[in-house]
C-alpha positions as CSV (number, residue, x, y, z in Angstrom):
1,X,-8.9,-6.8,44.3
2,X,-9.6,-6.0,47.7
3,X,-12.7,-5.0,47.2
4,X,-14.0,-8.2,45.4
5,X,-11.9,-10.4,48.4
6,X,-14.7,-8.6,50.8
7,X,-17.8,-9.2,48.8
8,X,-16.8,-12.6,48.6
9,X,-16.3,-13.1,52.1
10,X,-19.3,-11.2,53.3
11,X,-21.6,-13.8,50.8
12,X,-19.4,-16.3,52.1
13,X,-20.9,-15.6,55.4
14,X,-24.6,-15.2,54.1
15,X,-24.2,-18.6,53.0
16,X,-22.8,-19.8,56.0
17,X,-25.2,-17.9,58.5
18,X,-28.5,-17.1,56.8
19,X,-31.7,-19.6,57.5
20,X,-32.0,-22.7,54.5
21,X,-34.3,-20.5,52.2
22,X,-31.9,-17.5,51.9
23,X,-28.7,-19.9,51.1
24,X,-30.6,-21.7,48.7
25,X,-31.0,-17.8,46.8
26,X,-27.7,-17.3,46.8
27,X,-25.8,-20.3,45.9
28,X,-28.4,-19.8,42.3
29,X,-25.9,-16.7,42.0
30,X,-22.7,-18.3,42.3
31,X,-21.5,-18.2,39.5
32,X,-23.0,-14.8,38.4
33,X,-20.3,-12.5,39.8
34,X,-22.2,-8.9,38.9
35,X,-25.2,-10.1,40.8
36,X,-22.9,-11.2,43.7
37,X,-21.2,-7.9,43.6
38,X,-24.7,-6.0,43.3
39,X,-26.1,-8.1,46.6
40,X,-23.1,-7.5,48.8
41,X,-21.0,-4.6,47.3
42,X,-22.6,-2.4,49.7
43,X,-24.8,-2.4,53.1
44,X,-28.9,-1.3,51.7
45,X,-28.3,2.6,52.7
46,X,-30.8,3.6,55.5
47,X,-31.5,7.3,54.7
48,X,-33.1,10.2,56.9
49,X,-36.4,8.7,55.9
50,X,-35.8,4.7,55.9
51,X,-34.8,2.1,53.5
52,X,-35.6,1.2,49.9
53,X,-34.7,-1.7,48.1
54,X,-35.2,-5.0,45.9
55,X,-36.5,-7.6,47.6
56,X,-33.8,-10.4,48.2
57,X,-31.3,-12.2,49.9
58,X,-27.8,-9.8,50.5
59,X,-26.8,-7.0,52.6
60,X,-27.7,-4.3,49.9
61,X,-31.2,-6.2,49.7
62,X,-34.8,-5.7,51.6
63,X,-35.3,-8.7,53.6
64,X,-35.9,-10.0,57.1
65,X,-31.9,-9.5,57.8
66,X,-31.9,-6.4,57.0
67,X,-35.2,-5.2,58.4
68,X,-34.0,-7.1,61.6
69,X,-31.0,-5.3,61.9
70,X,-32.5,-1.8,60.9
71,X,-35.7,-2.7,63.7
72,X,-32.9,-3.7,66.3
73,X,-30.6,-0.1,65.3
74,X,-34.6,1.5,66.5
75,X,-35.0,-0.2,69.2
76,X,-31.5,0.7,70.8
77,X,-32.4,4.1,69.5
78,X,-35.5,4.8,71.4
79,X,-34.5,3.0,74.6
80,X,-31.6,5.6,74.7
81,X,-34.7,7.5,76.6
82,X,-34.6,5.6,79.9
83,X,-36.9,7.7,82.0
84,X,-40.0,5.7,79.7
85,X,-41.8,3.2,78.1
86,X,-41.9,3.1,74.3
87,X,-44.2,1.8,71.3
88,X,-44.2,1.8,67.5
89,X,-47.3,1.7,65.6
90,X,-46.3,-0.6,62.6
91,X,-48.6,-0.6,59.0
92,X,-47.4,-1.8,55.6
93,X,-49.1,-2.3,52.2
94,X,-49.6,-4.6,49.7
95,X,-46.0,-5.5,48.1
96,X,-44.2,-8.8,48.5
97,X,-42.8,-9.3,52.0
98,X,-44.7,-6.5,53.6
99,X,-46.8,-8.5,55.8
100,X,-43.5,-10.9,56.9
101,X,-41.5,-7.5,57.3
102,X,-44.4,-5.7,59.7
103,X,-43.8,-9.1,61.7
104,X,-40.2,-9.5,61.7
105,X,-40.1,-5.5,62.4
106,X,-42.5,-5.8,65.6
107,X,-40.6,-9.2,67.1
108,X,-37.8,-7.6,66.5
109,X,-39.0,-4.5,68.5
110,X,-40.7,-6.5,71.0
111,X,-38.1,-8.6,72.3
112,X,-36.7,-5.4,73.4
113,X,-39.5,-4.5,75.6
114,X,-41.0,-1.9,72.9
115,X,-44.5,-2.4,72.7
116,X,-45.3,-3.3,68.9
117,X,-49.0,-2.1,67.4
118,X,-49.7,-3.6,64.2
119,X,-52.3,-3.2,61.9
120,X,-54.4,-6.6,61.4
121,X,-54.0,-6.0,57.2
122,X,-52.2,-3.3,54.7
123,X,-53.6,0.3,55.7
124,X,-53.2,3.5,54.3
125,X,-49.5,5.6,55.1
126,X,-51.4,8.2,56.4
127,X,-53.6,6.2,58.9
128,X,-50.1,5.0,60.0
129,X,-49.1,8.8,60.7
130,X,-53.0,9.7,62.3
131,X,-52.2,6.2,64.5
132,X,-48.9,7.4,65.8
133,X,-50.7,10.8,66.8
134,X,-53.7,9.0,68.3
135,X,-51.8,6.6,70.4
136,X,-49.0,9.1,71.4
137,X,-46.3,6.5,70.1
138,X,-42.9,6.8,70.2
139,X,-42.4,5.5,66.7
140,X,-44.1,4.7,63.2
141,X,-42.9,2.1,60.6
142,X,-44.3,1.8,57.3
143,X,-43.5,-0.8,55.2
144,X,-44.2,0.2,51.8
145,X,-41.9,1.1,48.3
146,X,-44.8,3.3,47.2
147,X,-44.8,3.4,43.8
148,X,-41.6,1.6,42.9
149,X,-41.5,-1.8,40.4
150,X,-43.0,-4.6,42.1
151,X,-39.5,-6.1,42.8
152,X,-39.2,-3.0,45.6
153,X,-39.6,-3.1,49.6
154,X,-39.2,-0.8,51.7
155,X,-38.9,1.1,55.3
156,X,-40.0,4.3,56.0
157,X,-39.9,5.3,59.7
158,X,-41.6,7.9,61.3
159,X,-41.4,10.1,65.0
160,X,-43.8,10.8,67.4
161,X,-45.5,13.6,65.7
162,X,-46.5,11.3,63.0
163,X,-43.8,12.7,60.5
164,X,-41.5,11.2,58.9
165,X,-38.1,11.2,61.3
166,X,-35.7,14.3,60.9
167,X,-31.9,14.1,60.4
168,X,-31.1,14.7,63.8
169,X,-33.4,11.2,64.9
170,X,-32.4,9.5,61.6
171,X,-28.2,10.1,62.6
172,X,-29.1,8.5,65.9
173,X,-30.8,5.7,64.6
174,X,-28.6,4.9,61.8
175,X,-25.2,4.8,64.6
176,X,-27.3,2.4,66.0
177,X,-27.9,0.5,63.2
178,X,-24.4,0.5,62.2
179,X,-23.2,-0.8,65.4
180,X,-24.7,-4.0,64.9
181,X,-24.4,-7.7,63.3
182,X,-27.0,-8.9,61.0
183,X,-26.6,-12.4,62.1
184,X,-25.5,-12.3,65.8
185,X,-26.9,-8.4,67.2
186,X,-30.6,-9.2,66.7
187,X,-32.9,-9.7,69.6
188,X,-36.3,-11.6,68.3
189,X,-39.4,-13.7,70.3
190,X,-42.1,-15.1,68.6
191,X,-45.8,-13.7,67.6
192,X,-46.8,-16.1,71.0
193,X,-44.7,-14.6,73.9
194,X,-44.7,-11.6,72.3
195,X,-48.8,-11.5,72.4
196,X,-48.6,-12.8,76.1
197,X,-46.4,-10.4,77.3
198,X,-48.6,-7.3,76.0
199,X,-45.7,-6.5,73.6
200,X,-47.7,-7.2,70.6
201,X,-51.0,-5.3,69.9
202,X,-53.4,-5.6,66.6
203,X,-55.2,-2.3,65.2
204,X,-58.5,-2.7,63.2
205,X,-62.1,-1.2,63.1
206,X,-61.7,1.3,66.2
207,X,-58.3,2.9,64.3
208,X,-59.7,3.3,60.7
209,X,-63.4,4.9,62.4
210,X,-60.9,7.5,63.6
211,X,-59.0,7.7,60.7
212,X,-61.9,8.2,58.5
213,X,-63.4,10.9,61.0
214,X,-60.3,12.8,61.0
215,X,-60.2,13.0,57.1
216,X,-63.7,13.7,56.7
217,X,-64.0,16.6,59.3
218,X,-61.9,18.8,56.9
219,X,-64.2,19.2,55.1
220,X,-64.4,23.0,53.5
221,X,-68.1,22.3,51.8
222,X,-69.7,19.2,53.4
223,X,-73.1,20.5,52.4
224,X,-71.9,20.6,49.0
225,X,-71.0,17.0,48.4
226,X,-74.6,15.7,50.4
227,X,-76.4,17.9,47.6
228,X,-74.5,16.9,44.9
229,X,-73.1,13.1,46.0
230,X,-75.6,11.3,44.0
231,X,-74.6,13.5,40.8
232,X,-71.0,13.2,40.3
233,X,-69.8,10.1,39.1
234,X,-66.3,9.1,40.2
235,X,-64.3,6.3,39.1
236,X,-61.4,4.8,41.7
237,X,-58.7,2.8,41.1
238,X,-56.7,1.7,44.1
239,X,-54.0,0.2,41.5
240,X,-53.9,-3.2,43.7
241,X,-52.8,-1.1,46.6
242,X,-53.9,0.2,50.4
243,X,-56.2,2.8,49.3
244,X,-59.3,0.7,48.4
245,X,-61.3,0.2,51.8
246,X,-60.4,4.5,52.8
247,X,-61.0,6.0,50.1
248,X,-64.4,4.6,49.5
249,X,-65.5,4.7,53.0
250,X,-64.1,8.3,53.1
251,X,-66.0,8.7,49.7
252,X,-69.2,7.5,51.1
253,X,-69.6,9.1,54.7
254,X,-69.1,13.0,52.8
255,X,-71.7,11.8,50.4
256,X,-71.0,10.3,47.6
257,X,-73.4,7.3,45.9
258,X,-71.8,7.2,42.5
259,X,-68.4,5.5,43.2
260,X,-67.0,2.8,40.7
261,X,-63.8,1.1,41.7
262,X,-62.0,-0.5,38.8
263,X,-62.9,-4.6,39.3
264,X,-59.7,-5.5,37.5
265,X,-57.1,-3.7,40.0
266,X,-59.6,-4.0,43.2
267,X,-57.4,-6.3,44.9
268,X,-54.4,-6.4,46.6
269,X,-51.6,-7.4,44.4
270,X,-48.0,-7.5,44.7
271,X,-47.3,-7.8,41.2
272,X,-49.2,-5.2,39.6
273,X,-50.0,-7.3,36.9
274,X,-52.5,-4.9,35.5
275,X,-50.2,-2.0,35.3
276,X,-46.5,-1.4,34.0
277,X,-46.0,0.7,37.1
278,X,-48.4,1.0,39.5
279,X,-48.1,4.5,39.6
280,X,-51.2,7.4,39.5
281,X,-48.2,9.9,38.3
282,X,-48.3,7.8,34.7
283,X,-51.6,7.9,32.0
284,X,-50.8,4.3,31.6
285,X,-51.8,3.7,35.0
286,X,-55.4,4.7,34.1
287,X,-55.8,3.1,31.2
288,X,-58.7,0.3,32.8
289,X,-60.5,3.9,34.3
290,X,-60.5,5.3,31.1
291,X,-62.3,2.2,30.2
292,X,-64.7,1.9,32.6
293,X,-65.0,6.0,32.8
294,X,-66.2,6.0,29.4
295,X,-68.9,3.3,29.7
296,X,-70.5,4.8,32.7
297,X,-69.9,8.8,31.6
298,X,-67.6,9.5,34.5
299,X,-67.0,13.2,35.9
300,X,-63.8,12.2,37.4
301,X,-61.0,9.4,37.8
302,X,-58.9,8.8,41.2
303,X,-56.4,6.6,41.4
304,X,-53.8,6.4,44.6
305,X,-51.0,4.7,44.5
306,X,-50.1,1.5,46.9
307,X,-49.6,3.1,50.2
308,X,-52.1,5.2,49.5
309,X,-49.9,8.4,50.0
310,X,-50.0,9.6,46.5
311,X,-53.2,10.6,44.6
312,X,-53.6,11.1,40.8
313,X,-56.8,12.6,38.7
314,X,-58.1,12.2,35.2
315,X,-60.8,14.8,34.3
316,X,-63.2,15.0,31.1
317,X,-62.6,18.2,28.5
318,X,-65.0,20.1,26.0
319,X,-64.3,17.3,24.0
320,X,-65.1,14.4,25.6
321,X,-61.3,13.1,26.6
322,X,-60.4,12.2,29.6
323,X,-56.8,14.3,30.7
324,X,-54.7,13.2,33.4
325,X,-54.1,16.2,35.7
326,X,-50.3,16.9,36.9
327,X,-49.4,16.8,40.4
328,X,-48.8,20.8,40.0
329,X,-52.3,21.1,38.2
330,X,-54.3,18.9,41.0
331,X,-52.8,21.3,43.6
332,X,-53.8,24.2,42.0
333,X,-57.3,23.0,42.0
334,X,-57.7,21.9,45.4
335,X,-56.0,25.4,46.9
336,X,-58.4,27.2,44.7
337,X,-61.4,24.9,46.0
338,X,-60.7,24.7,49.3
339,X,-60.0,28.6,50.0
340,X,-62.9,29.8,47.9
341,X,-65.1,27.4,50.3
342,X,-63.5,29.2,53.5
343,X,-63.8,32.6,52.0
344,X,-67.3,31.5,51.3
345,X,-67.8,31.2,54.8
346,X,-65.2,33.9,56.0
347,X,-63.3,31.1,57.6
348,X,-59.9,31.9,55.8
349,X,-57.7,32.4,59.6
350,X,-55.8,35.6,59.7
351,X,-52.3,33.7,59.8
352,X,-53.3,31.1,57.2
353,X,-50.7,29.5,55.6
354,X,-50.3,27.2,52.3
355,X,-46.7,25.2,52.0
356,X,-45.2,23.7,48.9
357,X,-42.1,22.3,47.9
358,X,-39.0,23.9,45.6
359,X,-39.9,22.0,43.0
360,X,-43.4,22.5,43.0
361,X,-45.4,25.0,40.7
362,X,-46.0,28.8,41.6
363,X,-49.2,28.6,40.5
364,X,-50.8,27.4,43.8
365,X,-48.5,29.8,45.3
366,X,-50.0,32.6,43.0
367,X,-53.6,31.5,43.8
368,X,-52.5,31.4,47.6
369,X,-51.7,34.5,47.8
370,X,-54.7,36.2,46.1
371,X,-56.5,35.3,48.8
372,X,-54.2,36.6,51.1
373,X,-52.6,33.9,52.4
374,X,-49.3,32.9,53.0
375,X,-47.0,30.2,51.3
376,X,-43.6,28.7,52.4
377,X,-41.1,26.9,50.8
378,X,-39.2,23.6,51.9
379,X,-36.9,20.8,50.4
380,X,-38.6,18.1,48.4
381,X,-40.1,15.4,50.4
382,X,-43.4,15.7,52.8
383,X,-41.7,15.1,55.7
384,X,-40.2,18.8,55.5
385,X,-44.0,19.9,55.4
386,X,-44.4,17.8,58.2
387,X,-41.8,19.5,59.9
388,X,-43.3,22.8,59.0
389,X,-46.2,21.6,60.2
390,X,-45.5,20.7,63.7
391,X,-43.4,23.6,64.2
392,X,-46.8,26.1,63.6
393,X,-47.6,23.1,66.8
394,X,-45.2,24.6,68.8
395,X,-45.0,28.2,67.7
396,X,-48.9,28.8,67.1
397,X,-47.2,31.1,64.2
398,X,-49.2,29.8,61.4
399,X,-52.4,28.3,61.4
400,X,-51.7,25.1,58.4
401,X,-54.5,24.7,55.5
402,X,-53.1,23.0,53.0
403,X,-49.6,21.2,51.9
404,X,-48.4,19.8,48.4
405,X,-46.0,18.6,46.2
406,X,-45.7,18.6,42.8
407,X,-45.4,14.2,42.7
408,X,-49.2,13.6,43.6
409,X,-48.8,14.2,47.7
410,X,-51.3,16.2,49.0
411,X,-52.5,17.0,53.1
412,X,-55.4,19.0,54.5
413,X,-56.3,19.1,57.6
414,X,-53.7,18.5,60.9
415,X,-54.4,15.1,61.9
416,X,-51.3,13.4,60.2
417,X,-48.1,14.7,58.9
418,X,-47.4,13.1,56.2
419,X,-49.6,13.4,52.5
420,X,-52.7,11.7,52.2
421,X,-54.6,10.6,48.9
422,X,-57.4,9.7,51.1
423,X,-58.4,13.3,52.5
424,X,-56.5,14.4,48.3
425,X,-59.6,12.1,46.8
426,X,-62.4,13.4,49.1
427,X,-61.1,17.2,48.2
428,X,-60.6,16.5,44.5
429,X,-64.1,14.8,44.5
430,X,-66.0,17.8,46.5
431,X,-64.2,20.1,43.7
432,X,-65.6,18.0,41.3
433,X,-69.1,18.3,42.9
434,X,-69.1,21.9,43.7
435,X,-68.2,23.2,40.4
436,X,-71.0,21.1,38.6
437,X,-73.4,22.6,41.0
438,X,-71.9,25.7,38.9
439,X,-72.1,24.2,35.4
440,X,-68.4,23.8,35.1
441,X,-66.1,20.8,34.8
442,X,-62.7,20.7,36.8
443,X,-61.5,20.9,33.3
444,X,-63.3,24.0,32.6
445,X,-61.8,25.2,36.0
446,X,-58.5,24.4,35.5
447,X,-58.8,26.7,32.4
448,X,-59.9,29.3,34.1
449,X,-57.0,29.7,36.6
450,X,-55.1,29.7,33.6
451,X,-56.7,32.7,32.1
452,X,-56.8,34.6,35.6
453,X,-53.5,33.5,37.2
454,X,-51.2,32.9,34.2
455,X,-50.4,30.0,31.8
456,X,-48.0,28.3,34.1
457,X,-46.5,24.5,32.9
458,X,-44.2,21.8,34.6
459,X,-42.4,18.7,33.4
460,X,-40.8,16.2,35.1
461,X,-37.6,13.9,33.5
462,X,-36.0,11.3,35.1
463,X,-33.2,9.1,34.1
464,X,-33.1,5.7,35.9
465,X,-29.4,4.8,36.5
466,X,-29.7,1.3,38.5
467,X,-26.7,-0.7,40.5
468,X,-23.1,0.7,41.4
469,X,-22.5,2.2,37.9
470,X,-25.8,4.6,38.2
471,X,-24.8,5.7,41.7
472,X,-21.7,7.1,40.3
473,X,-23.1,8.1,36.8
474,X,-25.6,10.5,38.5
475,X,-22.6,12.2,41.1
476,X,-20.9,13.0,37.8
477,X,-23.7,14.8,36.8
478,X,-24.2,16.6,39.6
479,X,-20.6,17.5,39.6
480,X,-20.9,19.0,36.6
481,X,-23.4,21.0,36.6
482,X,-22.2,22.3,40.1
483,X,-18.6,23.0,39.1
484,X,-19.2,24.5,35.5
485,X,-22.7,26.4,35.6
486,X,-24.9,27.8,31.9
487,X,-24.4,31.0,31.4
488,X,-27.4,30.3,29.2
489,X,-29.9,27.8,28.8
490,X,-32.6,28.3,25.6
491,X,-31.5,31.5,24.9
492,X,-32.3,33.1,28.1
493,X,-29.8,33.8,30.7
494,X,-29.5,32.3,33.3
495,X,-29.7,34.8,36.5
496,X,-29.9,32.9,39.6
497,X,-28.1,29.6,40.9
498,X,-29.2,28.0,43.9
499,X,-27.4,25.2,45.9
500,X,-28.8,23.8,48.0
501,X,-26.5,21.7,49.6
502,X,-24.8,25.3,51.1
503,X,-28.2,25.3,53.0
504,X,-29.7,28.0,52.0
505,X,-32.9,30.1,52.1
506,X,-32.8,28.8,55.9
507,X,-33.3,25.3,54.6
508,X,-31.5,21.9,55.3
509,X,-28.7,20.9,53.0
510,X,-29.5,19.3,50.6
511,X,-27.7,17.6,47.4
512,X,-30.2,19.8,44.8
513,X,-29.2,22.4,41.9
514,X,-32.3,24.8,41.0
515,X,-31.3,27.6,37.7
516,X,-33.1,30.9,37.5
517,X,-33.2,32.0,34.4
518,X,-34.2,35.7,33.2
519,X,-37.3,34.8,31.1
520,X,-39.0,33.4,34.9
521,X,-38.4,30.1,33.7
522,X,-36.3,27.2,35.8
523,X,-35.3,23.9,36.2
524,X,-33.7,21.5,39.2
525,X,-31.3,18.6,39.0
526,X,-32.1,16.0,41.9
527,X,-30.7,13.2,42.8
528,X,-33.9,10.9,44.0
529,X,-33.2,9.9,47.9
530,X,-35.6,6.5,47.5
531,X,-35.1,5.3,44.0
532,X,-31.9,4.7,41.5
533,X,-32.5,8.3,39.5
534,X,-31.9,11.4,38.9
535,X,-34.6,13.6,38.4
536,X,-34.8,16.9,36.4
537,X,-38.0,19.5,36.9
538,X,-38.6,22.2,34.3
539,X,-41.1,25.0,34.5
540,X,-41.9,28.2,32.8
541,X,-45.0,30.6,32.8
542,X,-46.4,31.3,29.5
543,X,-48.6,34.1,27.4
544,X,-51.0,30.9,26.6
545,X,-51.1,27.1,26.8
546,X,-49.4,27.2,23.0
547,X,-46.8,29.2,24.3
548,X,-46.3,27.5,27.5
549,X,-45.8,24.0,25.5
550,X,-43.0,25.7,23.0
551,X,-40.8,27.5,26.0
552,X,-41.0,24.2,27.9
553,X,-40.1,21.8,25.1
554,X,-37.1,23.9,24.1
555,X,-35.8,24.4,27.8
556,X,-36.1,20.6,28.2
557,X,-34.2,19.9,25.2
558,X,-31.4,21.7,25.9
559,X,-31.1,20.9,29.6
560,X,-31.2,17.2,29.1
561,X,-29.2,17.5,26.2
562,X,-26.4,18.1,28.7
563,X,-27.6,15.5,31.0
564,X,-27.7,12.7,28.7
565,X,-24.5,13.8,27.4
């Protein structure tokens, strides 16, 4: 009873505090006492990385409240550091709110005396990451849900080496935040003052020239793509999102003539209409490149999703149909492009090093390491690449070539630290150009590292448990399968358990169950961090592609069995 007494007095309070548009959203609720309960029964958790949400009025809800409050938390954060000034590059994409969020965010930061650098229109996460770098910021804020339903917001935040913020700076800011009223704690000024005072900056055209240099100057092969640019026929899809202007400008200065973007999902849009989920991870996402792929005789298909973070590829086979790669499979492809071109040249560096994710596929790791390079593991999440990344910074340990994770995030190069689709599309599309120089399709390729590395195949399952009810059904699942391990799973045994939230194998702890079992074969239970699911990775290493699909089906089967249970 309690508990329903205090979500009725917090939307009381909405109701009697909020602005004239927010109150007239929630008294349409009134009566609905599972939508009240959903809005208020909770604050919208701000995690290590940021905040993800629906869009709407209520404290577990993305909008300019909470954003306030979470930019105010910042603020306080950063101004903790007396002994100097501070700024926060700001970028956000094309969902609803974003632009109105970017605003509210930099106001919010500026009436604080942090100086507040926007981007004029949505931009590419990465260029956000390359901006914070370039400008020596103290901050980054990305407004963006990736590739959530179109009823998503979010807010990731970033440090000042362009990654997304650790646990140590996330604590700090989320005390902050937690200190403070919605309605009463918030400093704000308007775009006006804000502008006068020099607390309120616009990026454009100088920032995305950088950008594109940046991406372009990793380049393994540029001679490769000026010989062949006018020969390989790509078609992109920016699935209504960030990536449309920097991937085809990136596209264009390597070399390439033959780009077709996808008319129908050119434009911004904030309600996907052209896609059930806007998404490069799904084959329904490509269904208009398909299209439009077949009509022109395409070599390849990009699409990125609508920060631009995430990058997805369809590529022709002996047959004529297109196949959408995997996340594992476009990794594989690029490591093995982009080392052959710097063994090519004898630029592979001594203390070269390649870093994946626990969830990701060996295979990259096997190819990797054939060429004598080294690979590291970290959580799931690019921000622990990041990490990784900026440590070989400090250290001068490692010298970084390539990062990836299995969910379409790819980064070459070390002028951001966070994944990129944009640099991911230029590396995909260079594969694509030198291996036709060779007669072969990335198709043809991709079965080739089969034959020589090993028939390795992933699958991904998630189960979307939305609202109060989900939270708790997936911690029983967890539970579960922490406190009462398989002895066997598919008729091999299972010889290895790793928990990660013991933080172990020198990693961070993290809520994350990975099972070994003694045919090489695993699987991982995680809890996603950004969205309401629980996600469950398979993978097993076959004698062929045949094989490969029976071991996998049956180990999925009888894992989520349980799961669903």
């Amino acid at each position: 009873m309690a508990e329903i007494e205090r979500v009725q007095a917090e939307y009381q309070l909405w109701l009697d505090s909020a602005d004239e548009q927010t109150k007239q959203e929630l008294e349409a609720i009134r009566g609905d006492a599972k939508e009240v309960e959903d809005r208020f029964y909770r604050d919208l958790e701000f995690g290590t990385g940021g905040m993800r949400g629906v869009v709407g009025a209520g404290t577990n809800r993305m909008n300019e409240y909470t954003v306030g409050r979470a930019s105010q938390g910042l603020a306080n954060s950063l101004l903790q550091d007396k002994g100097r000034s501070h700024s926060v590059v700001i970028a956000y994409d094309s969902r609803n709110k974003s632009p109105e969020f970017a605003q509210e965010a930099a106001l919010v930061l500026a009436a604080n005396g942090v100086e507040a650098y926007v981007f004029e229109s949505l931009r590419p996460t990465p260029e956000l990451s390359f901006a914070v770098r370039e400008l020596g910021a103290s901050a980054g804020i990305v407004v963006t849900a990736s590739h959530n339903p179109p009823e998503y917001n979010g807010y990731k935040v970033y440090g000042p080496d362009g990654g997304q913020i650790v646990a140590e700076t996330a604590a700090a800011v989320i005390s902050e935040i937690n200190k403070l009223d919605l309605f009463t704690s918030v400093k704000r000024i308007d775009r006006a003052a804000a502008e006068q005072k020099g607390l309120l900056h616009w990026l454009g055209e100088e920032m995305d020239k950088k950008f594109i240099h940046a991406v372009t100057s990793v380049s393994p092969n540029p001679q490769t793509a000026k010989e062949m640019g006018d020969k390989v026929k790509i078609v992109y899809t920016p699935l209504h999102g960030s990536g449309n202007l920097s991937v085809r400008r990136a596209l264009k200065e390597i070399g390439f003539t033959q780009v077709h973007v996808v008319p129908e999902q050119e434009q911004p849009d904030a309600l996907f209409r052209t896609v059930k989920s806007p998404n490069p991870e799904e084959r329904a996402a490509f269904t208009l490149a398909v299209e439009l792929a077949k009509q022109i005789d395409a070599d390849l298909i990009i699409g990125t999703d609508p920060d631009c973070d995430r990058m997805g590829a369809v590529v022709r086979d002996a047959s004529g149909e297109y196949n959408v790669l995997t996340g594992n499979q476009s990794g594989a492809i690029m490591v093995h492009y982009l080392l052959s071109s710097l063994k090519d040249r004898g630029a592979i560096p001594a203390n070269g090093a390649v870093i994946k994710t626990i969830v990701t596929s060996e295979m990259g790791a096997v190819i990797a390491k054939s060429f004598g390079v080294e690979v590291m593991n970290t959580l799931t999440g690019f921000k622990y690449i990041g990490e990784k990344m900026t440590e070989f910074d400090q250290t001068k340990s490692h010298t970084f070539l390539f990062g990836y994770e299995e969910s379409y995030g790819y980064l070459a190069g070390n002028y951001a630290r966070d994944k990129d689709a944009v640099v991911a599309s230029m590396l995909i599309s260079e594969a694509a150009a030198y291996y036709k120089k060779q007669g072969k399709t990335l198709y043809d390729v991709l079965l080739s590292l089969y034959e020589e590395y090993g028939y390795f195949l992933e699958k991904l399952e998630s189960r979307t448990l939305k609202g109060k009810e989900g939270l708790e059904k997936i911690k029983g699942i967890m539970d579960d399968w922490r406190q009462n391990p398989p002895k066997a799973v598919n008729g091999a045994e299972v010889v290895e358990v790793l928990d990660y939230s013991l933080g172990i194998q020198g990693l961070p702890k993290e809520n994350v169950l990975k099972y070994v079992l003694s045919d090489g074969s695993w699987f991982t239970l995680r809890p996603s961090g950004t969205e309401p699911k629980i996600k469950v990775y398979f993978a097993v290493k076959g004698t062929s592609t045949e094989d490969s699909k029976v071991r996998i089906a049956g180990l999925s089967e009888a894992v989520l069995a349980r799961v669903d249970a």
